[in-house]
Each structure stands twice: as C-alpha cells, then as structure tokens.
C-alpha positions, 0 to 999 in steps of 0.5 A: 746348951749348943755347941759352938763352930766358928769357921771363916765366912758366913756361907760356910756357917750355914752350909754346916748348919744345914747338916748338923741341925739344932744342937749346933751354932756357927758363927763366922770369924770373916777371916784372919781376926790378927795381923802384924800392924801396918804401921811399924815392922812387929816383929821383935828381932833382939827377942827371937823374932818375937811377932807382935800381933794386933787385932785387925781394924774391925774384927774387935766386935767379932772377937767379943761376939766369939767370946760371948757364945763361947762362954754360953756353950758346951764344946767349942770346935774350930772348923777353920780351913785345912792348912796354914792360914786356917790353921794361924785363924784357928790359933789366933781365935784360941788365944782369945778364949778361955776355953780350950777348943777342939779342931775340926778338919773338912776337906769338904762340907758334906755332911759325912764328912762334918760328922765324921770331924765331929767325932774325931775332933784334934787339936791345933796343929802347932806345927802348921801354925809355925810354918805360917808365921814363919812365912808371915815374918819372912814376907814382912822383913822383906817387904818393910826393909826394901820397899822403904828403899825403893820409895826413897829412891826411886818413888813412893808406893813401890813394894818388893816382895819376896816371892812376887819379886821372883815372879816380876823376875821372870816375867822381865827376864822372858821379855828380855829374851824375846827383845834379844831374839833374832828372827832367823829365815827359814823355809819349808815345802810341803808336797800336795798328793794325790792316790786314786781321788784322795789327797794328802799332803807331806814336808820335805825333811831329808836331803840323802837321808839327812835333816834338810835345813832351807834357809833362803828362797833361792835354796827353796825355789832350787829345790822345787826345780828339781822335783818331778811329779811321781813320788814313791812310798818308801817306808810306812810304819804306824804305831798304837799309842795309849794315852792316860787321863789326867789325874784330879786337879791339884790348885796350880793344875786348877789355875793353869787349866781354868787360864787357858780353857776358860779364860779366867785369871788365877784369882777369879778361878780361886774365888770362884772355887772358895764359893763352891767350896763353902756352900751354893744354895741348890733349891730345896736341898739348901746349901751344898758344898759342892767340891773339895777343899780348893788349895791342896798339892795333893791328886789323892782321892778317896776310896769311897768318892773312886767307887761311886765314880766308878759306879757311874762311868759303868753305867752313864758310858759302859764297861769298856770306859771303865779300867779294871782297876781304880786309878791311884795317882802319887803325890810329889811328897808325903807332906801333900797327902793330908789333903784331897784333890779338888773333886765334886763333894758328890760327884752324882751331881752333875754340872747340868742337874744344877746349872740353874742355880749357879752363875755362868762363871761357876757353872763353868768352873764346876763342869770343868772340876766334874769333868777332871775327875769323871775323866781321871777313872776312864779308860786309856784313849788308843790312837792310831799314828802312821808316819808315811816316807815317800821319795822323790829323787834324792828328797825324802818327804813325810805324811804323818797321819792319826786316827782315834782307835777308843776315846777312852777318856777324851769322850768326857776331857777333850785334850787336843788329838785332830785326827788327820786321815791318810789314803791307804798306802802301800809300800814302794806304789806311785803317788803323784803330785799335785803341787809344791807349795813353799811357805817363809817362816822365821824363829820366834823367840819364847812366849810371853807369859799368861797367868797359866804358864806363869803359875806353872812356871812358878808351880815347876821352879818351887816359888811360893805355893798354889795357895799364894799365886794368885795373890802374886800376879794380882799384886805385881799388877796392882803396882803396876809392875806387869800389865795384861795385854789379850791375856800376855803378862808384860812387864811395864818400865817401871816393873823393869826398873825395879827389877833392875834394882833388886838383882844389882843390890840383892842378887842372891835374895831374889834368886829362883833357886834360893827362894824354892830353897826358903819354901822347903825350908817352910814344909820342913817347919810343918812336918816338925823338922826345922824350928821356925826360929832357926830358919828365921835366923840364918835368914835374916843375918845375911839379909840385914847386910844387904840392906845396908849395903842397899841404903848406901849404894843403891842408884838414887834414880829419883836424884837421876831425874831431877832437872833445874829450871830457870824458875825462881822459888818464890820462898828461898830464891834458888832455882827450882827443880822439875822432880817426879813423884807417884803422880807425874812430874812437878816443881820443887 
C-alpha cells in the first residue's frame, strides 16, 4: 500500500516522485479546492465572522479523486507550499478527509530535503491558516461592501481593494506631485583640464568657499568672464572605500531586482520562479527544483548550501574572493525565519550547465538567482575614490575620480561602480584649461513609478506582503486603474476618479499607515498573539460606518454625467437621456 502526497500542481507531483520512488503517489490539488462563493459576501458576521466556504467550480472531481486514494493508502502527507496560502490549501484538503494527515514542509524540492519532511512530518499550522482567513475575510469585506458603491455611482465593474487601493494611492498621489512640480532653471559649468597630455574635467561648486548656486544664463556667462586659464591644485584627499554584497534575495528584492535588470513585470518573475521552484525537466537527471521556495522575507541560508558555496568561490575564483568567515544576514524580525532565501537547490548547477533546457526568460531568471547568491559569500569590492579641489580665483572646482582596487563580489554581481581615472596630481602644480562649458538644466519633479520601485514602495511602507504584489499591480491594470507606459505606471482618469472617492469617503481605510498596521496585526495572528476574531471585529465596527456614511453621500458621478436630449422616448414619451456605462455612452 502506497503513501499518499497531494501538493498544488502537477509539476510538483512528479518532481517529488522522482526522489522518493515506488512507495509513494502524489496527486495534485491544482490549487485552493475552497473559496468564499462569488455570489454573495460568505461570511456570516452576527456568527463571529463565521466564513462560509464553497467548493470552487471544477475542484469537485478533484476533491473525490483525493478522497478515493486517500482511503487506499497508508499515511497521507500534505506537502502543500510553506506559508499561508499553502497552509489554508492543506487545511481545506483535510476538512475533505477522514484521515488525519501529516504536513510536510519543503523549502526546496530536493531530495534531502523531502526525505528529511518525511521523517519530521508536522501538523497543520493553526495559526497560519488564521492568519490567512483573516486576510481572506478582511479583503472580501472591503472588496464586496465598496465596490457595489463604486458601481452604483460611478460605473459597473469597479472594484476597491484593501491593499490594491493603497497601491492606486500612491501611484496618483506621485503623478500628482509630478503635475504640481515647477521646473526651477538651473545651470552648471564644468571646466575642460589638461595636466601634461592627459585631460580631465571639474564643476564649479564654491564661490569663497561657499555652495554656488547659478540660476540664470547672465549669472553663468558673468562667471565664465572671470575665469582664466591656470587652475591650481588646492586640496586632494582619496579615501578606500569597501563595498559588501548583497544578501540573498528575499521576493520583493527578487521582484525589484528582475524589473529593473531584466525587464520583467513582478508577475511574470513570479511565475517564472514558481516553475523553477516546482520542478524543470534536466535531461537525464529528470526533473529537478532548481531553486528554494520563491515567496519568503527571510535572507537566512543554510550552513550546508554556505559551505558548499563557499567550497566553489575557493576553487572557480580563489582565495582572496572568499572572506574568512561565511556571511550571516539578519532577518527584519523573528516571524521570517521559518523560510530560506531564494537560492539554487544546488548551487553546482550552474545557469550555463543547463541553459539548454530551460527558456530564455527562465535561463535569465536563474542566472540572476545563482549569481545573487554566489555573489552574497564574496569578498568586499575596494574602490579607490579621490576627490580633487583646484582653484581658480575665488572659484572652487572639483574633479571626482574612482578606480576599483579588488572586484570582490562585483566580478559575479555587476552593481554600477564606472570607474573614472584622474591624471596624477599633485598639490598646489598648475592645471590649465581647455575650455568652459556651461550647460541649462531644470528640477525634475519624482519619477513615476515602475513595478520595481513601486514593489519596494510598497515592501518599505509594510502594504501587503512580497507574496501579494504581484497580483496588486496585475490588478489595478486589469481594471484599468494604471496603464504601463516604457515601463512607467500612470495612473488612468479613471483610476484618478476612484481615488478621489475613496480618500473623501474612506479617508482613514486607505491610509498607508493604517493598512501596514492591519498587516502586523496578520503576522501577529500567525505567531499566536492576536486572535483573528478580535482583529476582525475591531475592524469591522468602524468600517460599516463608513459604509453607510458612503452610500448616503458619496458623489453620484453617473448622475454628474447625465444630459437630457430633445429625443423623445418612444415607450413613456419624456426626453431621453445621454447616460454612460462600462462601454461608452448611450440613450435612456
């Protein structure tokens, strides 16, 4: 009699087939098997929030064939993934059985690491599973009480969400910044040098010694009148600098990092990491996972993946790449070290050894994750930065050089450090000009957010969680809230016009800092300090206010846009109205 696995997906079943052979079966859930139903809001709030789950349509012929095997089996084991959504998965699955199954944990599919869950199976972390419903409920309550507002007035089809609402938040509140800019003119000069052969050049920064600002071309042309030809090294001071790796990526570093490299929005990279999470098929090694669980917080690693990382810095680069010392990288909190960072499963298998079986947009992706990681347990880069005073009057010029002493890490991890070489100089000698070149600039106002700097917007306010942001920007684009311009996030009128509502009518709901407060409140469920109940409550008394308050005086912008026509209505005989809907305009 075999042993039972149910895990999410298909790719998944097999890989962990591989590894553990003839005594096992595994068996895919494809996903959540339960949900809230779509048609009514499912929670029951007189009853303690009580949820009312239904079986999600399709998942019936999946739940009996789980059922089935399972009463043909030995022990049952849910290897569902390692947070809250797989956790609710596993819960969900045992509610179905009359077995009581063991969990199994995998931060990776290796076939150490099944085998070690096997022989430390758990159970169903309670805790966790709360911590998701509550998150469920919570988005559900906001989601099904304003989004029929927003339908009733202003156009079907409009949704609020509590995090994604945040997101649209400050991607208006940045355009809005950037429409109330005012360039201001500004200009600079930068001297042309020359010492012996070599030039170099320097910006005019001090006026008798002090910060010179030039703000108009009269200023800037004065200025260049009065300079002559031989500038004099006053000052040379250069400094060594050390710069250390970055740790191991966490998922929003993932997301921000994959944006801005590689081009890719935050739900392709996700999609892409899930399937080298679950398995790719290597040749004849079969199917392998080939990096650890891809939605974690944490940049801890462990000792036995350091060690044999380190055992191929020394060899492939050399001793001096490698620090004495392994590295160890601190978590924000305690809660994240459950997880591992986003790593190679086996970090011996290099992106090149294996590109041929993965796609360009996977081979990419796992290069980057290799080369994170090799490049986290490398050695300090050392630059050499010089910052050269020379004077001319009373006019104070400066020349910044840098030059990379040891490539430490960087040899593995580019990070952008030009170098920048200065002619050899020497205090109070002689440099002489080559020519003066004044240049207009004006202030800019902030960038516009691209899905990287807006996942680590949202990552440093505490809005959602790493697992969560790609689904918040895929969203807000598929209701056509934001639009993506070469890779900028705009935010569309009508996106502005549902802002606009939410921060008159729910001004403290969609705040940043009450919405970071609700996600501590969530971690706070997981680790068994706040009962989800509680959380829900104090939530939801003030929240039904506001949506009374909302129904009664929130703009009825469908009413806004009405306009009667001259055209006579066929049925009742009164005029006719031009009304518009999701579609465009029409009579009524």
């Amino acid at each position: 009699m075999k042993d039972l696995i149910i895990v999410e997906s298909p790719t998944k079943a097999r890989t962990i087939i591989k590894y553990i052979g003839d005594n096992y079966k595994a068996i895919a859930s494809m996903g959540h098997i339960k949900d809230l139903p779509e048609d009514s809001l499912g929670i029951d709030i007189e009853k303690g929030f009580a949820p009312k789950y239904v079986v999600i349509s399709g998942k019936r012929k999946t739940i009996q064939e789980i059922k089935e095997l399972s009463q043909k089996t030995k022990d049952l084991f849910l290897a569902t993934d390692p947070d809250r959504e797989g956790e609710a998965i596993a819960w969900h699955i045992s509610s179905e059985l009359k077995k009581k199954p063991y969990r199994l944990i995998l931060h990776e599919i290796t076939k150490e690491a099944i085998k070690d869950a096997l022989s430390h199976p758990t159970e169903i972390d309670k805790n966790k599973v709360d911590a998701q419903q509550a998150r469920r409920l919570l988005d559900r309550l906001v989601g099904y009480k304003i989004s029929p507002i927003l339908g009733q007035k202003v156009q079907k089809g409009l949704s609020a969400g509590r995090v994604q609402s945040v997101a649209l938040r400050l991607i208006v509140e940045r355009e809005n910044e950037i429409e109330a800019h005012i360039p201001e003119e500004y200009w600079t000069i930068t001297a042309k040098l020359k010492k012996d052969d070599e030039e170099f050049e320097a910006v005019l920064e001090k006026y008798l010694g002090k910060k010179l600002k030039i703000k108009t071309k009269n200023e800037a042309d004065e200025i260049i009148s009065k300079i002559d030809d031989s500038f004099i090294v006053e000052r040379i001071e250069s400094k060594e600098k050390k710069k250390q790796p970055p740790p191991p990526f966490i998922t929003s570093k993932l997301q921000q990092e994959a944006n801005q490299r590689l081009s890719f929005p935050a739900k392709k990279t996700m999609f892409i990491a899930q399937g080298l999470y679950e398995g790719i098929d290597v040749g004849k090694e079969g199917p392998i996972g080939l990096i650890t669980y891809m939605r974690t917080d944490s940049v801890r690693v462990s000792d036995s993946a350091i060690s044999e990382i380190r055992s191929y810095i020394k060899e492939v680069f050399g001793d001096k790449y490698l620090p004495p010392t392994k590295r160890v990288y601190k978590n924000k909190n305690i809660a994240q070290d459950a997880h591992e960072a986003i790593r190679p499963t086996f970090p011996l298998h290099l992106p090149s050894d294996i590109k041929k079986y993965l796609s360009n947009e996977q081979y990419k992706l796992y290069d980057l994750i290799t080369r994170r990681f090799i490049a986290s347990q490398m050695q300090d880069a050392r630059i050499l930065t010089t910052k050269v005073e020379l004077k001319n009057k009373d006019y104070t010029f400066v020349a910044s050089g840098k030059v990379i002493l040891f490539d430490g890490f960087i040899k593995v991890y580019p990070v952008d450090e030009k170098e920048k070489i200065l002619p050899t100089l020497k205090v109070s000698e002689n440099v002489f000009l080559v020519e003066l070149i004044p240049k207009q600039h004006f202030t800019q106002p902030p960038p516009r957010y691209t899905e990287g700097s807006l996942v680590k917007a949202l990552e440093e306010n505490g809005i959602g969680r790493p697992s969560t942001y790609a689904t918040i920007i895929s969203t807000l684009m598929d209701r056509k809230y934001i639009e993506k311009k070469e890779e900028k996030l705009y935010p569309t009128g009508l996106g502005r016009l549902v802002w606009e509502l939410l921060l008159e009518n729910f001004p403290k709901l969609f705040e940043v800092k009450f919405t970071a407060e609700m996600e501590d409140d969530l971690d706070k469920i997981e680790e068994g300090k706040e009962d989800w109940k509680d959380v829900l409550t104090l939530f939801y008394e003030p929240f039904s206010r506001m949506i009374d308050d909302a129904k009664k005086h929130m703009r009825n912008v469908k009413k806004e846009k009405e306009k009667e026509t001259d055209i006579v209505c066929e049925k009742c005989g009164g005029k006719m109205i031009i009304k518009e809907g999701r579609y465009g305009k029409f009579l009524a």
